[in-house]
C-alpha positions in Angstrom: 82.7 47.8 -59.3 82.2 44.4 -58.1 78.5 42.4 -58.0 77.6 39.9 -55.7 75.7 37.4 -56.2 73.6 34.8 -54.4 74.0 31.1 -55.8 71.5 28.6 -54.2 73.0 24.6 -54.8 69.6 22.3 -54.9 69.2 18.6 -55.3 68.0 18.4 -59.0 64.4 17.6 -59.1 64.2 14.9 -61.4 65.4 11.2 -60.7 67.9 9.2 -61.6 67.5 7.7 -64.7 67.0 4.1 -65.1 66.2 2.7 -68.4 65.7 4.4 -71.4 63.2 2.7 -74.4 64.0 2.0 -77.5 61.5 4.6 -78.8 63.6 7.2 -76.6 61.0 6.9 -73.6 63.1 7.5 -70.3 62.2 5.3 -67.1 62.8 7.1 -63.6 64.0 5.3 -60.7 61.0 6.3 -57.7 62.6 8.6 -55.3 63.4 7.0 -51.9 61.2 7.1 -48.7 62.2 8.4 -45.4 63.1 5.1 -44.2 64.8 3.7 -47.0 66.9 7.4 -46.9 67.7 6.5 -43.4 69.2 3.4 -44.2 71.3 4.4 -47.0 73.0 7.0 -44.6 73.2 4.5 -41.9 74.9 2.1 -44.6 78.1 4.7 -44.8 79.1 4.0 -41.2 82.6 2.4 -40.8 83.0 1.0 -37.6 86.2 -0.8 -38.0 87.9 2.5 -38.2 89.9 3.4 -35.4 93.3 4.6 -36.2 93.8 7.6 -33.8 91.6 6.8 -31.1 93.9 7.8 -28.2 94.8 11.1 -29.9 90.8 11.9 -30.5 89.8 11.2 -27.1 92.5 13.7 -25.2 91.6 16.2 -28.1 87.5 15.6 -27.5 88.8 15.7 -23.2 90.3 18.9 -23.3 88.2 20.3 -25.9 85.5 19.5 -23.6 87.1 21.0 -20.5 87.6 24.4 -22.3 83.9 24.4 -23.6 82.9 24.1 -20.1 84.9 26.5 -18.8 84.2 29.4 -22.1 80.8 28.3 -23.5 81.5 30.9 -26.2 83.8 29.0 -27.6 81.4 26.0 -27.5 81.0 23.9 -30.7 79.3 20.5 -31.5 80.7 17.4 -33.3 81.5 17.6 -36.5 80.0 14.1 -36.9 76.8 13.6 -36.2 77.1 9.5 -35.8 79.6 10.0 -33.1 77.6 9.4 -30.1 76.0 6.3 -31.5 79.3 4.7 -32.1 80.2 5.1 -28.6 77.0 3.7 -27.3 78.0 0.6 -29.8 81.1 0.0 -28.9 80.4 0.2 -25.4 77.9 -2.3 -25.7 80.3 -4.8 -28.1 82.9 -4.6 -25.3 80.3 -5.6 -22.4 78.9 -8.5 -24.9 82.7 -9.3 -25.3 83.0 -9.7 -21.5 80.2 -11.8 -20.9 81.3 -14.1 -23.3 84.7 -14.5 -21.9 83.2 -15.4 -18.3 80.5 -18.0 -19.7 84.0 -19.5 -21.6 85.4 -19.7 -18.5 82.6 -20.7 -16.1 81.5 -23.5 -18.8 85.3 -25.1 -19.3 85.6 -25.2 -15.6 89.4 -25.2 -15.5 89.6 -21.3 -13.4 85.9 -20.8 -12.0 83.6 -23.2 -10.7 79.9 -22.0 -10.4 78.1 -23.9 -7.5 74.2 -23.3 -7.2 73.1 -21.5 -5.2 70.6 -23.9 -2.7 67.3 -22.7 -2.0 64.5 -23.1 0.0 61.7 -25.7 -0.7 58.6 -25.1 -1.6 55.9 -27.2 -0.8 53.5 -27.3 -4.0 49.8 -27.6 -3.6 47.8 -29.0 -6.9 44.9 -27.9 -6.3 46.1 -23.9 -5.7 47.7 -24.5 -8.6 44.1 -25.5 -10.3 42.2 -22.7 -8.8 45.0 -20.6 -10.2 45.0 -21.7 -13.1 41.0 -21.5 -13.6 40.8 -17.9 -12.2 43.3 -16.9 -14.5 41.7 -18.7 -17.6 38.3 -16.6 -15.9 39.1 -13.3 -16.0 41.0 -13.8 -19.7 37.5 -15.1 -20.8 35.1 -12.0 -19.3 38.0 -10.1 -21.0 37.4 -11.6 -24.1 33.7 -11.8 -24.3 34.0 -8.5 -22.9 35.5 -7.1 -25.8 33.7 -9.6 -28.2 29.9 -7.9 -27.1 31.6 -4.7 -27.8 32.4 -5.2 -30.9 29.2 -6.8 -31.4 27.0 -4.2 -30.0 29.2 -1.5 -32.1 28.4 -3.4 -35.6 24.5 -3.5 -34.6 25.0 0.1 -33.9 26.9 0.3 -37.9 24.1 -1.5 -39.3 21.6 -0.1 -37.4 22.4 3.5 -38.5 23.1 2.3 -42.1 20.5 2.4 -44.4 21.9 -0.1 -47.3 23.6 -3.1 -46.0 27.8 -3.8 -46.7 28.9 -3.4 -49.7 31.3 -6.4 -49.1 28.7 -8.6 -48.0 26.5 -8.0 -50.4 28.8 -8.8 -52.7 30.2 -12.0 -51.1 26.1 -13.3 -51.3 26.5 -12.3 -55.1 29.4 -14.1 -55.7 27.7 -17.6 -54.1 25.2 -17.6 -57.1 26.8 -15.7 -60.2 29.8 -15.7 -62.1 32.3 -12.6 -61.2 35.5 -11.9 -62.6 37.2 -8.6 -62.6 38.4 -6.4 -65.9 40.1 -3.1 -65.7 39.3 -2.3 -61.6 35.1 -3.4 -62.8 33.5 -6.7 -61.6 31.6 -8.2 -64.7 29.2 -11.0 -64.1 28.2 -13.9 -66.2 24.5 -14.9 -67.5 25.0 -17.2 -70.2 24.5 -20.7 -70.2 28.2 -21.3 -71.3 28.7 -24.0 -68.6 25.0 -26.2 -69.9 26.8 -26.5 -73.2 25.5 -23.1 -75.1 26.5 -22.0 -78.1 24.3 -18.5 -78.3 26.0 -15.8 -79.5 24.6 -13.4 -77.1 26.7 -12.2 -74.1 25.0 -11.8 -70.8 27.3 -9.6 -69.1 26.5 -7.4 -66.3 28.2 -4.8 -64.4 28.3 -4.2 -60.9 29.5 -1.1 -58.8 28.8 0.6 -55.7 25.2 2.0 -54.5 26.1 5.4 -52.8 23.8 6.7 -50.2 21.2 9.1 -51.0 19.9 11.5 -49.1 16.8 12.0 -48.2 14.7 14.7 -50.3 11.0 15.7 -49.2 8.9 16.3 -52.1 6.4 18.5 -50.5 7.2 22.0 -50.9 7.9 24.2 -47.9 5.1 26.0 -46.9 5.5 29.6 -47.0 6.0 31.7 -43.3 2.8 34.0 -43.5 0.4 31.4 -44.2 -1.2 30.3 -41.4 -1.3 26.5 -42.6 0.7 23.8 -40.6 2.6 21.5 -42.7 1.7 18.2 -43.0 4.3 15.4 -41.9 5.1 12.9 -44.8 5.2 9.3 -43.8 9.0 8.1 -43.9 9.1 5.3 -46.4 11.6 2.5 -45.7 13.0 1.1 -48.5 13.0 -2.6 -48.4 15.1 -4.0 -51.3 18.2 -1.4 -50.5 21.1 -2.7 -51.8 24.8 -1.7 -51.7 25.0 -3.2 -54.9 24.2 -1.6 -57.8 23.7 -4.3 -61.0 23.6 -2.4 -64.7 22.2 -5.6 -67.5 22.1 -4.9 -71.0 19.2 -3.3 -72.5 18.7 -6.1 -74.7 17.6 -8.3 -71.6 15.4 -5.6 -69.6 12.1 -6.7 -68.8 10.1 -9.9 -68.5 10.3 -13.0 -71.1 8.7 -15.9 -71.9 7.8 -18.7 -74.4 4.3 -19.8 -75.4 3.1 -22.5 -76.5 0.0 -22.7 -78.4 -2.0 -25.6 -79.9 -5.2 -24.6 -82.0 -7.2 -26.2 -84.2 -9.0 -23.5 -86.2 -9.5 -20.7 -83.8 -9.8 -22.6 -80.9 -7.5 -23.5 -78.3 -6.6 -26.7 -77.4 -4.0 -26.1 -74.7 -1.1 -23.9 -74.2 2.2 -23.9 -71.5 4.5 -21.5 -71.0 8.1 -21.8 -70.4 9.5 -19.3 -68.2 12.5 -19.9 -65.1 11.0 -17.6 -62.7 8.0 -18.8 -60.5 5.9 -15.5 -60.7 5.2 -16.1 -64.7 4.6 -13.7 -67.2 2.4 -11.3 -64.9 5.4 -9.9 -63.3 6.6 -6.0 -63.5 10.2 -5.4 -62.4 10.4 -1.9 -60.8 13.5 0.3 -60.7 14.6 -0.4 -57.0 13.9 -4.1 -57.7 16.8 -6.4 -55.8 19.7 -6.9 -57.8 19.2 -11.0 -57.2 15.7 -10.6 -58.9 17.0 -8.3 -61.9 19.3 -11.2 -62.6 17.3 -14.0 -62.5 14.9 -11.7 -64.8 18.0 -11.3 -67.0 19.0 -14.3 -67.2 15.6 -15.9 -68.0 15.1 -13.3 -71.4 18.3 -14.4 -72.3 17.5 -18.5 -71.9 14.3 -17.9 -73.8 15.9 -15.9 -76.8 18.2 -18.7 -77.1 15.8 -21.4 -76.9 14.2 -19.3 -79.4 16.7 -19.2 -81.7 17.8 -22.7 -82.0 14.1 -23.8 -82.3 14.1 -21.2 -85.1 16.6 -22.6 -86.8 15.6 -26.5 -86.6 12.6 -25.6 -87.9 14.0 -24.1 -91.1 16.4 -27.1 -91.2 13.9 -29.9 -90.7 12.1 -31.2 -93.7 8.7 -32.0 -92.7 5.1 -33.0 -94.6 3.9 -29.6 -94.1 6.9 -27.8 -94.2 7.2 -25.4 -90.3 7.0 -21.7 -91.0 9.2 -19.2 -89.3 7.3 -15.2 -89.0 8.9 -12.9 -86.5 9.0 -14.7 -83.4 6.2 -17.3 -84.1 6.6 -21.0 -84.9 4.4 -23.1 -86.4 4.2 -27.0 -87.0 1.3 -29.1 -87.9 1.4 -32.0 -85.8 -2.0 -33.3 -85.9 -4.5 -33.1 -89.9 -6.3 -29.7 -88.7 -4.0 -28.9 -85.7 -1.5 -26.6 -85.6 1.6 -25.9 -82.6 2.0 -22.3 -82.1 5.8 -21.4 -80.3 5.8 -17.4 -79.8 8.4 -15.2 -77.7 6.9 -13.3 -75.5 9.0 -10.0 -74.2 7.9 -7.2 -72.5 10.5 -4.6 -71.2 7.8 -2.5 -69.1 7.3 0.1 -71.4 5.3 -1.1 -73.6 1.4 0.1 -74.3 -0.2 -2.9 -75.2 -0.3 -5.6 -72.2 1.1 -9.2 -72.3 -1.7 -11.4 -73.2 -3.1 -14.0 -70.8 -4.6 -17.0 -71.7 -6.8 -18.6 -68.8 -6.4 -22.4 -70.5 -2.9 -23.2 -69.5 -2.0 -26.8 -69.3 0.6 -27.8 -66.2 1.0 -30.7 -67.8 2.4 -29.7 -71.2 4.9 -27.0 -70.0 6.1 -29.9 -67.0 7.4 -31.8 -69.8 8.4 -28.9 -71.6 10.9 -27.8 -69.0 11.9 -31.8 -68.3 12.9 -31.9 -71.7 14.8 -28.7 -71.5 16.6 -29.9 -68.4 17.6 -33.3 -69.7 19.0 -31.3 -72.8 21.3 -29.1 -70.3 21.9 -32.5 -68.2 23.0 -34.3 -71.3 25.7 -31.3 -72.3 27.3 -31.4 -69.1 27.3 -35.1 -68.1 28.9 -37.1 -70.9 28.3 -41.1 -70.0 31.1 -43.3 -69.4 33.6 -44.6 -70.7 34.7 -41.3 -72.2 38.3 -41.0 -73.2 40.4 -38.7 -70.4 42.3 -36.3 -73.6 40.2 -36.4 -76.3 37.0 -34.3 -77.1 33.8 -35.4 -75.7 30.8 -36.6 -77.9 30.8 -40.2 -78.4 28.0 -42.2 -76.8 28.1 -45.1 -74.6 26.7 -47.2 -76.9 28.9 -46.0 -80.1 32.1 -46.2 -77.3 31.4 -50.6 -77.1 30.0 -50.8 -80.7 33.8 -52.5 -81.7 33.7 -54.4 -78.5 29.9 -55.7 -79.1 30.5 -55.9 -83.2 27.8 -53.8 -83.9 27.2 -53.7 -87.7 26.2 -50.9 -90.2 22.7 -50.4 -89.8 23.3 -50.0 -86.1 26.0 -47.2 -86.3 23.7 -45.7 -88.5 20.8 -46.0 -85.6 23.2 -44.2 -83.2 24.0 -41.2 -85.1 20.3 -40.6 -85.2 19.1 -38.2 -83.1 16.3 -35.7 -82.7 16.2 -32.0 -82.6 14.9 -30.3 -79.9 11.7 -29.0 -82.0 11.0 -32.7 -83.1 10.6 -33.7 -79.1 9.0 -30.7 -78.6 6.3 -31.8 -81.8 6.1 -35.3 -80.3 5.3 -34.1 -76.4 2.7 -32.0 -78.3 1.1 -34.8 -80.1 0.9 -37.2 -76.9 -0.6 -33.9 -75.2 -3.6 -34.0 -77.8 -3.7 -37.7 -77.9 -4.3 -37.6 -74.2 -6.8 -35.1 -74.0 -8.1 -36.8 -77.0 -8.7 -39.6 -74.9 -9.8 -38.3 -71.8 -12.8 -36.2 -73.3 -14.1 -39.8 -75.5 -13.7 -41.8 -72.1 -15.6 -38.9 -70.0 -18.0 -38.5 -72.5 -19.1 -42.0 -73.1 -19.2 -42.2 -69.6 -21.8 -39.6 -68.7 -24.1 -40.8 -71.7 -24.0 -45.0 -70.6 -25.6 -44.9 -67.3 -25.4 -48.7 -67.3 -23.2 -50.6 -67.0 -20.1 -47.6 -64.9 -17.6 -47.2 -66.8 -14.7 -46.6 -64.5 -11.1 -45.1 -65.8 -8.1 -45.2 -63.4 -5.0 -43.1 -65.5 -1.6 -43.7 -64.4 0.1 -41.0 -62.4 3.5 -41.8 -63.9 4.0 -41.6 -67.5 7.0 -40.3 -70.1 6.3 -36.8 -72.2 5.3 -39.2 -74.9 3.5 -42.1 -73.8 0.3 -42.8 -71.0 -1.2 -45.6 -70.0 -5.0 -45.9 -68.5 -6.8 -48.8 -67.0 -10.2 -49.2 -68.1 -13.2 -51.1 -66.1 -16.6 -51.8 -66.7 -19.0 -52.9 -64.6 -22.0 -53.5 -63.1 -23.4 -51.4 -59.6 -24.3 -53.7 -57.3 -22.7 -56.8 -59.1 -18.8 -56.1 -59.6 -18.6 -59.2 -57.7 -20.1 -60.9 -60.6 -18.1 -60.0 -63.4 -15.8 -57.4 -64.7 -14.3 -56.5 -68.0 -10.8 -54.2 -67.7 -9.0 -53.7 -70.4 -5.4 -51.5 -70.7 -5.1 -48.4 -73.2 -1.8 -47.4 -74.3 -1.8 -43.6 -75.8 1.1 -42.5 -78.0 1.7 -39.8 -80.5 -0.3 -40.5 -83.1 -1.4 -43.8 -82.7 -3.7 -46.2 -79.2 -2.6 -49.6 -78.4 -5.6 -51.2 -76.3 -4.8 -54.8 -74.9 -8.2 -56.4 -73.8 -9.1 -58.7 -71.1 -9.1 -62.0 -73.2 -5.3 -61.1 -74.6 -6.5 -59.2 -77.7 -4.3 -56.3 -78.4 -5.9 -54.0 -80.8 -4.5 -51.0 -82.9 -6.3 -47.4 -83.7 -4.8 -44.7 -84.9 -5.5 -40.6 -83.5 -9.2 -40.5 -84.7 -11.1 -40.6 -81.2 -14.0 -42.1 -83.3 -12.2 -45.6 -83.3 -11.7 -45.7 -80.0 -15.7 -44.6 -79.0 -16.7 -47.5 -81.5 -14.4 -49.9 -79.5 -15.6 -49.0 -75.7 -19.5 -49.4 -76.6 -18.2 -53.1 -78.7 -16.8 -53.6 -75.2 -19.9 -52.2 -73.2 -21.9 -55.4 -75.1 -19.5 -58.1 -74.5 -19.8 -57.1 -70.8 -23.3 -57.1 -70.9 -23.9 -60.6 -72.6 -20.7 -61.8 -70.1 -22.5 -60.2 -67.1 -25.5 -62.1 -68.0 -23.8 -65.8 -68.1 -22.6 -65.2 -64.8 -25.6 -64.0 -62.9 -27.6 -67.1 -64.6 -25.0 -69.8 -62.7 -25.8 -67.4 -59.7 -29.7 -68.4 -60.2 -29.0 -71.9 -61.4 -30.3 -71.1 -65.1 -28.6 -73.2 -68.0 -26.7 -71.8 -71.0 -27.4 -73.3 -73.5 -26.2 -71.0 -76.5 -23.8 -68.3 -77.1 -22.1 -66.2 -79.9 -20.4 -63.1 -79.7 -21.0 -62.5 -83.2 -24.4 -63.1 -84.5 -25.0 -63.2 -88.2 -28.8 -63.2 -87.8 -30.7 -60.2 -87.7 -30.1 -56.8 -89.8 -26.3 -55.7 -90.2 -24.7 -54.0 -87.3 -23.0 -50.3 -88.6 -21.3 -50.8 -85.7 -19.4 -53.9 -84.8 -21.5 -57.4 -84.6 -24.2 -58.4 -82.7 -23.7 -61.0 -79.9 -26.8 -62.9 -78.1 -27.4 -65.9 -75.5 -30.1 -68.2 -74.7 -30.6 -69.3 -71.3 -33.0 -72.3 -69.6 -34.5 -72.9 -66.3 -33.7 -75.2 -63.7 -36.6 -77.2 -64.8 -36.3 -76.6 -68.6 -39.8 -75.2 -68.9 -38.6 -71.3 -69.4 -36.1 -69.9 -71.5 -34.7 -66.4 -72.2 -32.7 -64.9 -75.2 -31.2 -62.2 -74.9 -29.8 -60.6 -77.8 -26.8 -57.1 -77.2 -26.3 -54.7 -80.6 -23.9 -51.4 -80.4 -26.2 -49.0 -81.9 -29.6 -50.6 -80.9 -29.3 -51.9 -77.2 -30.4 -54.7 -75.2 -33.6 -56.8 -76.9 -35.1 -59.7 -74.1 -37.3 -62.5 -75.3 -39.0 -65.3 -73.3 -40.6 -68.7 -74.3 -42.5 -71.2 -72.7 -42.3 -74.9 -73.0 -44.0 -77.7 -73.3 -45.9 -75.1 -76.2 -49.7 -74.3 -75.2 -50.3 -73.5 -79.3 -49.5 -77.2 -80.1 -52.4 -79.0 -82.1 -51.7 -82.9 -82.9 -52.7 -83.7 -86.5 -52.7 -86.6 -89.0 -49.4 -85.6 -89.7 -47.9 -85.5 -86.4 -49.5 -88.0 -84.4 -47.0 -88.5 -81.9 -47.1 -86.7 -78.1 -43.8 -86.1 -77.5 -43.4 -83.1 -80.4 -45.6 -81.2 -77.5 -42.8 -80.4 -75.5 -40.5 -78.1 -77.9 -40.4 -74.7 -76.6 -43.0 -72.6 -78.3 -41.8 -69.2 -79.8 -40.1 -66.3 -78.4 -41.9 -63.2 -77.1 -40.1 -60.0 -76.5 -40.4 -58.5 -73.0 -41.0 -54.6 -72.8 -38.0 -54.0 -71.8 -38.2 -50.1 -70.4 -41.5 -51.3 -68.4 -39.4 -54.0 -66.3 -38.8 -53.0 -63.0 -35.2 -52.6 -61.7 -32.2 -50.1 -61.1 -30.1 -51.4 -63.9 -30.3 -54.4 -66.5 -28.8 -56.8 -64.6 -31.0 -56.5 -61.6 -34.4 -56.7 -64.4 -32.9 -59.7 -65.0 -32.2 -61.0 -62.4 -36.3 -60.1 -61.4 -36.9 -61.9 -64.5 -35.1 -65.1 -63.7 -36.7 -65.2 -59.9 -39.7 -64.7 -61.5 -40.4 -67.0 -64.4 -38.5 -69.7 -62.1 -41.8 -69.5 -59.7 -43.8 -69.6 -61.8 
């Protein structure tokens, strides 16, 4: 009894084969499209083959002839390509043709081709013009046409969109940060790699794609059977959405800055902060905060740990009088006997119970040079001076690059391989920052306790982080015209330079009380030189002067100075006698002397006219707005008399 079977022939399934690995991995060759399957058919086609032609086409005539006439007995080609031949060759033998008759017409030995002559038309330019413009019209409305079309359909996109483009957004990244793609992510650079950093901490960032969320009420439906009408919930657009979605490290979360604190004792003497972002350290950075503010954020916690750090560690390297201490994250550095420099990292990432402290005595001033010095650091990494070899690493100096050219000797190579840490420039601007307010308070001070003569102080708007320079009058209200002592006063970091009006350049060093005993020595030269001057004004005589007096009681302060001055007639004179700690002291005497008795002794007349002896004037009873007006009162009046 015989079975029968049904065998189904199938193209295998798998691929041909094309390599196989040496650990015995095998490499398939990808299966063919529909085109490429096409043209490898099409590629089988022989159409130089046509051995039997004539034979084919009476077969294929009469064939067709009894089809029509029995269409039972009707069958197709047995080659499916058979019709597209024909259509080919057809066409190769009408190309063939026309080529023959262009051979012919263009050698112009059987056929000559004469044109054909036509009619003349008369051209108009300007129809042409108008042509031309109306045409060059209507393809303009066609394109602006479509151009507000599309316009008006992406202000309908963005319109309806909630969150702008990803793509755009992510083009307006792309201008400020550095993006680089790993393993289909974008990461995005904080670090200051390009400034010259060497921090070990890697401020990478992630960015993907903000989907859409929709919009969920958060008031409860209210049920059907009570009788209460919903209330409508204000719709709440969100300003910073983005279609960018930015993940930072948790390490640089939150808000950062660095203090600087200088205190003597318990009490504050100035403090800076130094932080990148304008809003300062009061800042909270919400969830649905803007991915270009995140950043920034980001990027400033991770500048001030690094600054952090290096300060860290050139305070544990730097071998100081009172050796720096390093707890936690606080600095601190004596720079001043009694005064101490406070650095402390402030982070807050948001969650934290205890607030940031605020300190209401913040000093612009400090933390301007602060962040100028931080700047020319950065400035200095990246812009090496020239010449600078082209191949070889960068780090030579200018001046070390012509010390062969300019013979520069030991000690000064040694002088330029000197250089100071960022913490020592940081301990100097802190020095000059006390020195100056140092300064400031003696000047203001004296000034509000000497009512006479104004003392007058004019401080240069620009100075360096470590050095200032003030210009110091004196005078007299009412008689600047006179006379007026100036003097210049040069503050450092630990040390004044004052260069006076006569040339004198004197030399204190930080203790304020050196430079109060040197303004009231000044406030009595001025006085005594104030007085010369308004006596050649009233045609009195000077007859004496010293600017340091050895008579009298010592001076705690500096030396006494004193003057006498005559009359125009010589019958009046006036002493006048300026001390630091005591004042001004006036005395008058008359001559001839009224007390003058002749004896047997002295018989002669003429010992009557020596000036008698010097009376002291009440002073605080003169009348008068300041001293030199009294004396000036006092001159007019012992002249007239």
């Amino acid at each position: 009894m015989a079975f029968s079977v049904n065998v189904s022939v199938e193209a295998p399934i798998e691929n041909q084969i094309q390599e196989i690995t040496y650990d015995g991995q095998e490499i398939y060759q990808a299966p063919l499209t529909l085109s490429e399957h096409l043209t490898k058919v099409a590629q089988k086609i022989d159409f130089s083959k046509i051995n039997g032609e004539d034979s084919k086409e009476t077969e294929d005539t009469e064939k067709s002839e009894d089809d029509s006439k029995d269409p039972a007995n009707f069958q197709s080609s047995l080659w499916p390509w058979d019709s597209v031949r024909n259509k080919l060759r057809s066409a190769l033998t009408e190309v063939c043709v026309l080529a023959d008759v262009l051979t012919i017409a263009k050698e112009k030995r059987y056929m000559v081709l004469d044109p054909v002559p036509q009619d003349n038309v008369e051209v108009k330019p300007m129809v042409q013009v108008y042509a031309r413009k109306k045409a060059l019209a209507g393809a303009g409305s066609v394109l602006i046409m479509g151009a507000e079309r599309l316009k008006n359909s992406q202000n309908e996109l963005a319109r309806n969109r909630s969150t702008p483009e990803f793509h755009i957004e992510l083009l307006r990244l792309r201008q400020n940060w550095r993006l680089k793609k790993v393993s289909n992510a974008i990461i995005g650079d904080l670090s200051y790699r390009t400034a010259g950093s060497k921090y070990n901490q890697l401020g990478m960032f992630e960015i993907t794609k903000a989907e859409e969320e929709e919009k969920s009420s958060s008031s409860p439906p209210a049920s059907p059977n009570s009788g209460s009408v919903p209330t409508p919930q204000p719709s709440t657009s969100n300003k910073n959405a983005s279609a960018l979605r930015v993940t930072i490290p948790s390490e640089l979360e939150g808000i950062a800055f660095i203090e600087v604190l200088c205190k003597k004792d318990q009490e504050s003497l100035g403090s800076a902060n130094i932080n990148w972002l304008n809003g300062g350290s009061g800042n909270k950075l919400d969830p649905d905060t803007h991915w270009q503010q995140k950043l920034e954020a980001a990027q400033n916690v991770l500048f001030c740990k690094e600054l952090f750090s290096q300060l860290a560690r050139e305070a544990v390297h730097l071998q100081a009088p009172i050796p720096h201490m390093v707890v936690g994250n606080r600095i601190m550095a004596t720079v001043l006997p009694g005064i101490q420099l406070i650095i402390i990292l402030r982070h807050s990432t948001g969650n934290d119970k205890k607030p940031v402290p605020q300190n209401t005595d913040h000093d612009h001033v400090l933390e301007h040079s602060l962040h100028q010095l931080l700047r020319e650091v950065h400035h200095k990494n990246t812009h090496h001076p020239f010449p600078h070899p082209s191949s070889a690493p960068l780090g030579p100096s200018k001046r070390r690059c012509l010390a062969g050219p300019t013979a520069a000797d030991r000690h000064e190579l040694i002088e330029m391989t000197k250089s100071q840490t960022l913490l020592e420039q940081i301990i100097q601007q802190a020095q000059h920052f006390l020195m100056r307010r140092r300064t400031e308070y003696v000047l203001d001070t004296i000034a509000k306790e000497v009512k006479d003569p104004l003392i007058v102080s004019h401080w240069n708007a620009l100075n360096s982080p470590t050095q200032s320079s003030v210009r110091i009058v004196i005078l007299t209200h009412g008689y600047d015209a006179i006379t007026r002592t100036s003097m210049i006063l040069h503050v450092y970091e630990k040390s004044l330079k004052c260069i006076c009006k006569d040339g004198r350049v004197m030399h204190m060093s930080y203790e304020p009380q050196e430079l109060r005993d040197l303004i009231f020595c000044q406030i009595q030269q001025h006085q005594i030189t104030a007085v010369q001057g308004l006596a050649k004004c009233m045609g009195w005589q000077l007859l004496a002067n010293s600017s340091h007096l050895g008579l009298g009681a010592v001076e705690p302060l500096g030396n006494a100075s004193s003057c006498i001055l005559a009359s125009p007639n010589g019958d009046r004179m006036i002493a006048v006698r300026c001390e630091p700690s005591v004042g001004i002291q006036v005395s008058i005497a008359h001559s001839p002397r009224k007390d003058f008795f002749p004896g047997q002794l002295v018989k002669e007349r003429k010992w009557e006219n020596l000036g008698g002896s010097f009376k002291e004037v009440r002073w605080d009873k003169m009348e008068g707005k300041n001293f030199l007006n009294k004396m000036e009162l006092l001159m007019a009046s012992l002249t007239s008399s």
